[in-house]
C-alpha positions as CSV (number, residue, x, y, z in Angstrom):
1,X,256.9,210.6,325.9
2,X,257.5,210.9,329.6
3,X,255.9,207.3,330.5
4,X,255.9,208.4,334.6
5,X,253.2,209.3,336.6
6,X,249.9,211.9,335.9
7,X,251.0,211.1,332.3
8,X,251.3,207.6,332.2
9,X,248.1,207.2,333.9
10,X,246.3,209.8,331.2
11,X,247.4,207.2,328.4
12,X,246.2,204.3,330.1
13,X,242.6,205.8,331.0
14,X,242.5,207.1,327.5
15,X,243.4,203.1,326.1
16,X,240.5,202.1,328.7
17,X,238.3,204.7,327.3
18,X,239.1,203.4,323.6
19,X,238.7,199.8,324.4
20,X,235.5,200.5,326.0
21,X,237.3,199.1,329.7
22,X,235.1,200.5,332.9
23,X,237.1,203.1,335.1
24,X,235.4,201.4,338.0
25,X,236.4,197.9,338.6
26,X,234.1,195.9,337.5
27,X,233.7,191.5,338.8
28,X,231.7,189.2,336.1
29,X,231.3,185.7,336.7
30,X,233.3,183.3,334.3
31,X,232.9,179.8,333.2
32,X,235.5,177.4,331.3
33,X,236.9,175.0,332.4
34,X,236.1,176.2,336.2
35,X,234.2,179.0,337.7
36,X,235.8,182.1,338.9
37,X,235.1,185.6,339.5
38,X,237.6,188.2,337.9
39,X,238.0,191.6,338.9
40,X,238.6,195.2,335.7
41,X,241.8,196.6,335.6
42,X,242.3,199.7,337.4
43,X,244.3,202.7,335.6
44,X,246.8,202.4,338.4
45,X,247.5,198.6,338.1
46,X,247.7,198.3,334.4
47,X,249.9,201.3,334.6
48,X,252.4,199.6,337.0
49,X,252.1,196.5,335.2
50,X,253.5,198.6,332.0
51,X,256.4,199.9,334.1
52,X,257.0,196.4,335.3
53,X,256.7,195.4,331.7
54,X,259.4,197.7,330.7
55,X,261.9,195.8,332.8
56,X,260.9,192.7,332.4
57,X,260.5,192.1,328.6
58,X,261.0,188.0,328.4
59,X,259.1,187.7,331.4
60,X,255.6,186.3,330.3
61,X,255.0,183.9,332.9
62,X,255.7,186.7,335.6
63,X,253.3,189.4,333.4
64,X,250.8,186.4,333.3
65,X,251.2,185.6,336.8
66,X,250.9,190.2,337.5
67,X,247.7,190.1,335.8
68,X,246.5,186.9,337.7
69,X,247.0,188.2,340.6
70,X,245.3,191.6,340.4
71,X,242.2,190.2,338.6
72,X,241.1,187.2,340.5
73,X,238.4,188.1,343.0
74,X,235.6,187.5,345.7
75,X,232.1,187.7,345.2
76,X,232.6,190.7,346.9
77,X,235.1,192.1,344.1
78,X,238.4,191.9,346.7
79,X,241.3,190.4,345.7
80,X,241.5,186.4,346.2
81,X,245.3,187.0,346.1
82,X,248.3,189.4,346.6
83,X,251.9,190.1,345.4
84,X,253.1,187.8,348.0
85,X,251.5,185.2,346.0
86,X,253.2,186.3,342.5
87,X,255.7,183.5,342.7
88,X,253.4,180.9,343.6
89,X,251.0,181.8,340.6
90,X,254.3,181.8,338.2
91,X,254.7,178.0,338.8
92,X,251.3,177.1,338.2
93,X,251.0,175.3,334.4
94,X,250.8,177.6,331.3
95,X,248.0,176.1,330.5
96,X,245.7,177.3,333.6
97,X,247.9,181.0,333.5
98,X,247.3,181.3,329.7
99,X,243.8,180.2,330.0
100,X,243.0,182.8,332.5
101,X,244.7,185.5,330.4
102,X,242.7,184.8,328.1
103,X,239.9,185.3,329.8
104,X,241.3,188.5,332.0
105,X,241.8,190.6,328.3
106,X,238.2,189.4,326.9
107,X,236.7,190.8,330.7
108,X,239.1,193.9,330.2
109,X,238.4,195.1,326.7
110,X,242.0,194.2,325.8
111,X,241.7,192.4,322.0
C-alpha cells in the first residue's frame, strides 16, 4: 500500500470514521490530576505522525511528546504549543507525558 499522500490520508479519515474520531477538531475540558484543554486529531497530523512513526520506531518519548504537542490547547481550541517545543515536552517525566496520552487516545477515539 502506497502509505503517501491522498492515500494515506484516505486511511486515516477512514480509521477516524471507524473509531467514531470527529473530522473537525474538536477541544473538551479534562480533569486528573490537573485541568487542561486538549485539542482532536486532525487527518493531516495523525498522518504525519505515522510517517514520523515509521522512522522513528523506539522513539516513544518523542511520539508522546508529537502527540502532546498537537493536542494541548486554548480555550479557544489553538495550540498552547509548537514543534519548537517538541524537545522541551520529551524531557518532561513519563509520568505527566504518559498520563496525558492517556488521556489524548480516550479524547481521540484511539482504544
Amino acid at each position: 500500500m502506497d502509505n503517501t499522500g491522498e492515500r494515506l490520508l484516505d486511511a486515516v479519515r477512514y480509521q477516524m470514521a471507524e473509531s467514531g474520531t470527529p473530522l473537525v477538531p474538536q477541544v473538551s475540558r479534562v480533569v486528573g490530576g490537573a485541568c487542561y484543554l486538549l485539542r482532536s486529531m486532525t487527518e493531516e497530523r495523525l498522518a504525519a505522525l505515522y510517517v514520523w512513526r515509521k522512522s522513528n520506531r523506539n522513539d516513544t518519548r518523542g511520539l508522546y511528546a508529537r502527540f502532546v504537542v498537537a493536542a494541548l490547547a486554548d480555550a479557544r481550541g489553538e495550540p498552547l504549543l509548537t514543534a519548537a517545543d517538541i524537545p522541551n515536552v520529551e524531557a518532561w517525566p513519563p509520568m505527566v507525558l504518559e498520563s496525558l496520552m492517556v488521556a489524548i487516545r480516550r479524547h481521540n477515539h484511539m482504544g
